[in-house]
N, CA and C atoms as a LAMMPS dump frame, in Angstrom:
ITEM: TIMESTEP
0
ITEM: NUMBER OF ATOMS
189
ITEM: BOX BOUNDS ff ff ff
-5.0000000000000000e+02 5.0000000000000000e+02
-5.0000000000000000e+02 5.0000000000000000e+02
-5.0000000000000000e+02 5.0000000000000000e+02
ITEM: ATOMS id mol type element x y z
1 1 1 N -7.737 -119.394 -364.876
2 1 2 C -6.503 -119.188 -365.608
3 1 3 C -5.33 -119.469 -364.673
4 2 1 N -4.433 -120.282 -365.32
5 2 2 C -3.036 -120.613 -364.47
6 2 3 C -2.177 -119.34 -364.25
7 3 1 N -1.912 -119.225 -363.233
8 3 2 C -0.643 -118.331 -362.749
9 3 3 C 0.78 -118.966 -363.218
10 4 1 N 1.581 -118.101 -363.896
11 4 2 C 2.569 -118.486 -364.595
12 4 3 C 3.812 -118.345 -363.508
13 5 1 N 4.585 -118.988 -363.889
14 5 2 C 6.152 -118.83 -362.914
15 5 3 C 6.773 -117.772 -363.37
16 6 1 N 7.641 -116.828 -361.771
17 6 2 C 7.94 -116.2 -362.571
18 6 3 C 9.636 -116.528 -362.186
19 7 1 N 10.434 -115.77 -363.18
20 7 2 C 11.856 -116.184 -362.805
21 7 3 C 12.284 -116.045 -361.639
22 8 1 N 11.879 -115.693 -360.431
23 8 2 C 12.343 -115.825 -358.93
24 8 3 C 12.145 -117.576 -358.797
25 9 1 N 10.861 -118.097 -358.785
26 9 2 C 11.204 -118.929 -358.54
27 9 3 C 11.547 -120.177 -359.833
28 10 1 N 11.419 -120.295 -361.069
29 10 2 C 12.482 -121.288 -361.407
30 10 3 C 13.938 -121.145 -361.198
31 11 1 N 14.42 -119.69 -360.659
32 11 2 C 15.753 -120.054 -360.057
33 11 3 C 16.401 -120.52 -358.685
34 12 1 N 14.786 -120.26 -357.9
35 12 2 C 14.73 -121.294 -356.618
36 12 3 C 14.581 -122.993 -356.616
37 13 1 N 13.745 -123.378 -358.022
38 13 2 C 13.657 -124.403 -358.119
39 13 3 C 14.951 -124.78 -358.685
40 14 1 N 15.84 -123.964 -359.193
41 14 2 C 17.064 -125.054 -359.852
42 14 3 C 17.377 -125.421 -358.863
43 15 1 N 18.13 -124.037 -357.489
44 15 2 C 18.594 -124.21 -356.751
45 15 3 C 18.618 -125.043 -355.869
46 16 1 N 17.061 -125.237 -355.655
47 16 2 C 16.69 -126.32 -354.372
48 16 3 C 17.038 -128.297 -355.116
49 17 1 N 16.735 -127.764 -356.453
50 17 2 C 17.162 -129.547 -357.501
51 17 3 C 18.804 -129.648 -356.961
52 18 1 N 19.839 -128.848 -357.325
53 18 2 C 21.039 -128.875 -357.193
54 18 3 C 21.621 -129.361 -355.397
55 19 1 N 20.937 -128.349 -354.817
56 19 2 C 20.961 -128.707 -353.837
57 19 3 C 20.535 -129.881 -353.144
58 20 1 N 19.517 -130.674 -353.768
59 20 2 C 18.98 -131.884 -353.273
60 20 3 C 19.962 -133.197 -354.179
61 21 1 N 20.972 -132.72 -355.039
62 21 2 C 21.777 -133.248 -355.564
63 21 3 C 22.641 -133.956 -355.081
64 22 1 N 23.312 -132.845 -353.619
65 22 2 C 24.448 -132.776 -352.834
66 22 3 C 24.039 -132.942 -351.722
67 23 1 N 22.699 -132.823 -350.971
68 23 2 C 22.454 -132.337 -349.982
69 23 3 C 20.654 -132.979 -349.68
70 24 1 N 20.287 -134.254 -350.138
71 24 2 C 18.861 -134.142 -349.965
72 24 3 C 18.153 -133.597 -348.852
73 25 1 N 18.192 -134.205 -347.724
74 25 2 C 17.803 -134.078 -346.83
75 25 3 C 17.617 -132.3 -346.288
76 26 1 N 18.443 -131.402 -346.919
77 26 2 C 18.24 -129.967 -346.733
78 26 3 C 17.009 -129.616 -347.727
79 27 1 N 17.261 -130.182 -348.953
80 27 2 C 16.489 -129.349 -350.241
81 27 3 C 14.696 -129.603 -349.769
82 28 1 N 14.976 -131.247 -348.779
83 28 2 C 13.322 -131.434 -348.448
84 28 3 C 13.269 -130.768 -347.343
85 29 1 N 14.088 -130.276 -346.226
86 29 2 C 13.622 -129.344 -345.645
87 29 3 C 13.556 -128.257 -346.016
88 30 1 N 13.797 -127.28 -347.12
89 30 2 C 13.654 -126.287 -347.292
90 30 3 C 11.958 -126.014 -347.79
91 31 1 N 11.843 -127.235 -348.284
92 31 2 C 10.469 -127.632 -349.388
93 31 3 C 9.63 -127.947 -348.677
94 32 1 N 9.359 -128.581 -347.437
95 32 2 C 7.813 -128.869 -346.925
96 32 3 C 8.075 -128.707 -345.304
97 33 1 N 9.453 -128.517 -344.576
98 33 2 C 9.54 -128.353 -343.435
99 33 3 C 10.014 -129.379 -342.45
100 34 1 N 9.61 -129.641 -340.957
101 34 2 C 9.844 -131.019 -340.271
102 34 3 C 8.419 -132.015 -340.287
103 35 1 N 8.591 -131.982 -341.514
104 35 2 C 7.205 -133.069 -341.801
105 35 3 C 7.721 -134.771 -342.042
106 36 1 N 6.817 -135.399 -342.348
107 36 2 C 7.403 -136.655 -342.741
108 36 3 C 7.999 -137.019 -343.976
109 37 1 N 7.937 -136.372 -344.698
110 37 2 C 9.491 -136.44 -345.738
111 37 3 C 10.299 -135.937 -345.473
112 38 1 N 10.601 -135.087 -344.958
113 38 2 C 11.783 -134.999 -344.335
114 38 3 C 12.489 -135.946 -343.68
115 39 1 N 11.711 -136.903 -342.615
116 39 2 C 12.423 -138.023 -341.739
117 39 3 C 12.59 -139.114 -343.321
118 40 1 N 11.535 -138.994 -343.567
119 40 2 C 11.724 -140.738 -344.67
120 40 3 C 12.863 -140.477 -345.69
121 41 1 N 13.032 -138.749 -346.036
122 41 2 C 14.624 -138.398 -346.628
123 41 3 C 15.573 -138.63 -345.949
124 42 1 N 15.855 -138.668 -344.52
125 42 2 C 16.519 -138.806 -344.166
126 42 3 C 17.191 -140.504 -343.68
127 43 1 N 16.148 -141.136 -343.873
128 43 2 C 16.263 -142.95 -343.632
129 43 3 C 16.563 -143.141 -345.183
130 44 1 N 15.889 -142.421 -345.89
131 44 2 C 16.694 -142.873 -347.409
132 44 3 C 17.914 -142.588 -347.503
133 45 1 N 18.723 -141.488 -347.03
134 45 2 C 19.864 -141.179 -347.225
135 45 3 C 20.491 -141.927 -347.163
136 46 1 N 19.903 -142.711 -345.435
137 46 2 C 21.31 -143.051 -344.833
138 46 3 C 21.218 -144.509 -345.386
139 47 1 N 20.246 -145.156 -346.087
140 47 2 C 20.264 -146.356 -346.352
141 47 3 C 21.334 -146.64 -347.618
142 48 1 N 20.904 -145.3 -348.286
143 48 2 C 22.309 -144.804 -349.51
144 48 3 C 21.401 -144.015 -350.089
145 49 1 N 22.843 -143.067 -350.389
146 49 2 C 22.435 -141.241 -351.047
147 49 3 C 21.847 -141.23 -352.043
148 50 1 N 21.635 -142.462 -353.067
149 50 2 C 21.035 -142.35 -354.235
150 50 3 C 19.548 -142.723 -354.093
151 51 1 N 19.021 -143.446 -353.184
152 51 2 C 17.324 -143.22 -353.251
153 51 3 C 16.814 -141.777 -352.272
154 52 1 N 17.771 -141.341 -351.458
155 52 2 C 17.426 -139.997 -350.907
156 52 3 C 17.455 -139.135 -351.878
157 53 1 N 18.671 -139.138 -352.879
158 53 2 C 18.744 -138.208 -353.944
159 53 3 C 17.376 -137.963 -354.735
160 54 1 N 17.021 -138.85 -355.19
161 54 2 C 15.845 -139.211 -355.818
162 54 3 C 14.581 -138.996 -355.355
163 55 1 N 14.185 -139.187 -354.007
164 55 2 C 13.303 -138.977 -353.096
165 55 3 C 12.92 -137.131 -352.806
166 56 1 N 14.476 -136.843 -352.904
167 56 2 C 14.63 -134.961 -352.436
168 56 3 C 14.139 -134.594 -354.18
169 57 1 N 14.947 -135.024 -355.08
170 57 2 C 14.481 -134.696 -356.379
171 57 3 C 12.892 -134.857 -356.763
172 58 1 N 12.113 -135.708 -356.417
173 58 2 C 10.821 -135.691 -356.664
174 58 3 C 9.892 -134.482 -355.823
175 59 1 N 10.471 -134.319 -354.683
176 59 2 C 9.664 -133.235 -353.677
177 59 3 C 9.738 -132.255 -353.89
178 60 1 N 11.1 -131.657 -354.496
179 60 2 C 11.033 -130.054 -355.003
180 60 3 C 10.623 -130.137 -356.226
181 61 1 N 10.269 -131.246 -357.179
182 61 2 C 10.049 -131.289 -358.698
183 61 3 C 8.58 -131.004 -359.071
184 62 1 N 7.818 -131.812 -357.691
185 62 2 C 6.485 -131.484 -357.463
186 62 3 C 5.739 -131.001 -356.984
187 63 1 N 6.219 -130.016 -356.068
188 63 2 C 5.871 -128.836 -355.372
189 63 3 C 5.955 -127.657 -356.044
């Protein structure tokens, strides 16, 4: 049987979406640590904010 969410964290998950809005490169460190998405968020950023955006948005979406 699935363990259900409870409202602590879908209000961590908005938070960390919003935040990866403004801020990718934090929302994937908050989400998996100094791992390698973190660096490849951070080469996305800088290549432009909108595939980092996207990149941070998929990692907290699927975690």
């Amino acid at each position: 049987m699935p363990l259900g969410r409870t409202g602590d964290t879908i209000i961590g998950d908005v938070f960390k979406i919003i935040l990866a809005i403004f801020l990718p490169p934090i929302a994937v460190l908050l989400e998996v640590g100094l791992r390698g998405h973190f660096w490849l968020n951070i080469l996305l950023t800088l290549l432009g904010g909108v595939p980092g955006m996207i990149h941070a948005i998929y990692i907290v979406a699927t975690r």
